[in-house]
Every structure is written in structure tokens, then in C-alpha cells.
N, C-alpha and C positions, 0 to 999 in steps of 0.2 A: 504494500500500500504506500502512495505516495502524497504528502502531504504538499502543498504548492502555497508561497505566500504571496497574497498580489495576482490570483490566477485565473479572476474573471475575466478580465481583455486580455487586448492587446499581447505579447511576446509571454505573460503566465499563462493565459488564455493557449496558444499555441502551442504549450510544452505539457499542460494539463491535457490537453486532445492527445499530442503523440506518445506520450506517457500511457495514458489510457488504452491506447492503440497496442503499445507493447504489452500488455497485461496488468497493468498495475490498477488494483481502483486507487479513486483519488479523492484526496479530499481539499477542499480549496477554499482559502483563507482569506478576506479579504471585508475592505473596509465594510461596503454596504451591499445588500442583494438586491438589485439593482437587474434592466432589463440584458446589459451586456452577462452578467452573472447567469441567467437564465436560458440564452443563447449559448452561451458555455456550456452550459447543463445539457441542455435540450441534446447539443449535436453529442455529446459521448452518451447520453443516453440513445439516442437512435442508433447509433454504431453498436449498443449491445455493454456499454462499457456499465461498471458502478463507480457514482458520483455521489457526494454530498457537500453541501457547501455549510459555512462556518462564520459569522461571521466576527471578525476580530481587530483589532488594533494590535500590530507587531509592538509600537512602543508600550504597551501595556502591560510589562512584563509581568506585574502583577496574575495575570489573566494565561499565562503560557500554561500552568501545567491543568489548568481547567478545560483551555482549548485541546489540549493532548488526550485529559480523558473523554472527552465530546468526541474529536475523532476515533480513538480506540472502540467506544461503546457501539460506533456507528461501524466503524469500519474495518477495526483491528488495528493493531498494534502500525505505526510508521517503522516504514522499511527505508524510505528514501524520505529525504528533508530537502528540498526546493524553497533556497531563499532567494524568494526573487523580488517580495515586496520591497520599494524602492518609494522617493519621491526626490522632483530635482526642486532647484532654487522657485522661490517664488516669484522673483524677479532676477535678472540678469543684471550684473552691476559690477562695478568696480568693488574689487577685493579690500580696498581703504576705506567701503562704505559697508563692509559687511556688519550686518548687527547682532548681536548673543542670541537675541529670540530667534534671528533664522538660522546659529549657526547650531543652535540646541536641537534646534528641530529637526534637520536633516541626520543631524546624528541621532537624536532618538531614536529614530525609523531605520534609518538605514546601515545604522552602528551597531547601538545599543541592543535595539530589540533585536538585530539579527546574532547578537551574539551570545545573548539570555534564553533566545529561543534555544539558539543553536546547543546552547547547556544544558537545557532540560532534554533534549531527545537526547543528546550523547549518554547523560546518566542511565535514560532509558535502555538505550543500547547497551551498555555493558552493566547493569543490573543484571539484563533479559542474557547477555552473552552464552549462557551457560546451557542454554536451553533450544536456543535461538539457531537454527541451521542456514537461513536464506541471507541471499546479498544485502546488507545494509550501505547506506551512503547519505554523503549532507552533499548536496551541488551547494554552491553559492552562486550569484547572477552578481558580478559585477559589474565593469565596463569599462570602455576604451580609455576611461579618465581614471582609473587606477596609475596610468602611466602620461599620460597625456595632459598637462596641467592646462586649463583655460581658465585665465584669472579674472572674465563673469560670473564664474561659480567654481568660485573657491571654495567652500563650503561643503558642496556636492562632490569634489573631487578629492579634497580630503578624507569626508567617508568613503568613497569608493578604493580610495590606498590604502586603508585598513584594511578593510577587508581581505587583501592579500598576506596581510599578515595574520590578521584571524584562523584564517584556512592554514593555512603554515603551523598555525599553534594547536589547533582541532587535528589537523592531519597527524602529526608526531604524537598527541597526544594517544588517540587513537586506533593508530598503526600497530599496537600491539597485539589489540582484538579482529585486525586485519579489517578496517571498516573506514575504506578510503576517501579522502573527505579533498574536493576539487573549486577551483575559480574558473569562471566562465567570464570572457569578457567582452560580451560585444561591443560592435562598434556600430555604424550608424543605420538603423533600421527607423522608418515610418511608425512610430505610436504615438499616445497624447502628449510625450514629455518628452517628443520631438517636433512637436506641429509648430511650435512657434517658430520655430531656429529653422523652418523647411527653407525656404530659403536661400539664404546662408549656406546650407549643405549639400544642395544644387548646387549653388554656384563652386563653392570649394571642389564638389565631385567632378563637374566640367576641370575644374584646373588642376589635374591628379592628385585630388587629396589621398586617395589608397590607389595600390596599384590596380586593383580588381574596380572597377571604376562606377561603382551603383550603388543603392540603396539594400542591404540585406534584407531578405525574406525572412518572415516570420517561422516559417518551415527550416529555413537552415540550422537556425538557433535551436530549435526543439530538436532535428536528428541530432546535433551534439551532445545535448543534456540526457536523450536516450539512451545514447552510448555509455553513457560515465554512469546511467543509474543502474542499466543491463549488465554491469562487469564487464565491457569490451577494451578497456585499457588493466589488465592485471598486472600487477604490480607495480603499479603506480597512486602516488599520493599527494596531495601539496601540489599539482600540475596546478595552473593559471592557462585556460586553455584559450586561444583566440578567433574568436569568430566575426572578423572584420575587415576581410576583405584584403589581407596585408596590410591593414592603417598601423599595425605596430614594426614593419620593418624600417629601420632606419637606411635612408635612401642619401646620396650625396650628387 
């Protein structure tokens, strides 16, 4: 069973289908239930898949191991943890105007709660280890600004560099119990917390911003995160995987 954060639309939305698709049911996490939530639903339910939706606030950590038993009750135990809930800046701004209330905030979400969460299923996992036979795994969903600074959103790219470290610290931690723990990063795909900046990422794509010269598909991003939850990279852990078109080769 795989638990999805953030996986009524857009790119959760997509990984939550091909998830689904591989065998997993799932259960999806996410602010409000809402008509995109239900379209999510709708189509892995017609495919035959089991879905239930949850809904939750990742910075609420208070609320993690409630949401965990909600999911278990409903669906059984999380095999796979998909942190993909995210939010970017509220405005785009110079990094000398960033303020505490937006910089809290993005870390709440996208730091904090991903790495509170990310403690409560580990514990879960090796609690259960003993008993436990099937593939366990945490994906993280990070992004191209883990490595890529753009100083409009400093803030958002800050928490997106942790996260690299996070996975690094989760990976070794629990590399003993053999339960490999991966960063995904894409790069620039069409969702709502990129519709503003469309653009801008036009025009950069026309002037070789990546070598692969387009917008990623939502389908690209899910066969990767399929892969790393199916066990098709073994023996490996702490990988930072890039799904961006080549945006992260350095080019002269």
C-alpha cells in the first residue's frame, strides 16, 4: 500500500494512478476533497484499483500518527511513503524581502512535516521489520531547486536542499533493515505551482534551458517513482534521482 502526500492533482495525482497501476492501493493525503480529489479517485477506481482519500495537513504533525492509523484501518499497513506534498512561494520576490511568516511556512510543509511524517512511518517500519516480508520504501519528491538556486524563492529552495539531506539521513538510517529511502527531482513540468512562471519557462526552454528541450510529462515522473517503489534499483539508497530533462548537467 502506498500512501501519496499532495496526490489529488497534478504530478501526486499522476504517481497515485501509476502507483495504482503497479499494484499498490493507495491512499492519498491531501489538503481538501475537493473535485480534482475525486477525478483522482474516480479514474483508479474504474481501472479496478483500491483508493481512499484522507484528508490532512503534512505541517500538522501533531495529526501524523492518526493519519497513519486512518490509513492502516482502511487500507493496511504503508509499504511505500510518497512525499510529494509541497507548496512554493506565495509570491516571487527578492530574497532581501523574504519575511519569517513565508519562510516558516514553506518549511513547515515542505521540511518539517515531510520529515515528522517521514518518522512516524520509519518507526512503523522497523517496529513491523520482524514480521514484515514485502518491499518497503519512502520516495521523496523534491526538485530541480534542490541544486539550482533562484533567488525569487529562496525560501522554497532552501527547503527543497534539505530534503537531500533528509533522504541521506533516513537512507543510512535505515539501510540496515534494507528499506531504501530515494530523492526524486524534477524539473520543469506544467502544474498549478508552475502556471505562473509559464512563461518565463517557455521562453528559457526556447533558449536551451535543458538539453532535452520541453516541458516534462506528468507520466515521466510517475514511471520513475514506480520504479524506486517496485524495487527496480536494488541496492541502492540515498540516490537523488533526476527527472529533468538534463536541467542538472553542467554544460560550458
Amino acid at each position: 500500500m502506498a500512501l501519496v502526500t499532495g496526490g489529488r492533482r497534478g504530478l501526486g495525482a499522476a504517481m497515485s494512478k501509476a502507483l495504482s497501476a503497479a499494484g499498490f492501493d493507495i491512499a492519498i493525503a491531501d489538503l481538501v476533497h475537493d473535485d480534482d480529489a475525486n477525478e483522482t479517485l474516480q479514474v483508479i477506481r474504474s481501472a479496478g484499483g483500491r483508493v481512499a482519500f484522507f484528508e490532512a495537513d503534512i505541517a500538522d504533525i501533531d495529526r501524523h500518527d492518526a493519519l497513519l492509523d486512518q490509513v492502516q484501518t482502511s487500507l493496511g499497513a504503508v509499504e511505500c511513503l510518497v512525499n510529494n506534498a509541497g507548496i512554493s512561494v506565495e509570491t516571487r520576490g527578492d530574497l532581501l524581502d523574504v519575511t519569517p511568516a513565508s519562510f516558516d511556512r514553506l518549511i513547515d510543509v515542505n521540511l518539517r512535516g515531510t520529515f515528522f511524517l517521514s518518522q512516524k512511518v520509519a518507526r512503523r517500519f522497523v517496529r513491523g521489520n520482524a514480521s514484515r516480508e514485502w518491499f518497503r520504501s519512502i520516495i521523496n519528491i523534491s526538485s530541480a531547486n534542490a541544486f539550482l538556486v533562484a533567488t525569487n524563492r529562496a525560501e522554497y529552495c532552501i527547503s527543497k536542499a534539505a530534503i537531500t539531506t533528509l533522504t541521506k539521513l533516513f537512507a543510512a538510517r535505515l539501510a540496515e533493515f534494507e528499506i531504501p529511502v530515494y530523492e526524486v527531482r524534477p524539473g520543469i513540468f506544467q502544474t498549478k505551482m508552475t502556471e505562473v512562471a509559464r512563461n518565463d519557462y517557455d521562453r528559457k526552454i526556447d533558449q536551451g534551458f535543458s538539453p532535452i528541450a520541453r516541458w516534462g510529462r506528468e507520466e515521466e515522473l510517475a514511471k520513475a517513482v514506480v520504479s524506486l517503489a517496485t524495487g527496480c534499483l536494488p541496492f541502492s539508497t540515498g540516490e537523488a534521482i533526476h527527472i529533468d530533462g538534463g536541467l542538472h548537467i553542467h554544460r560550458v
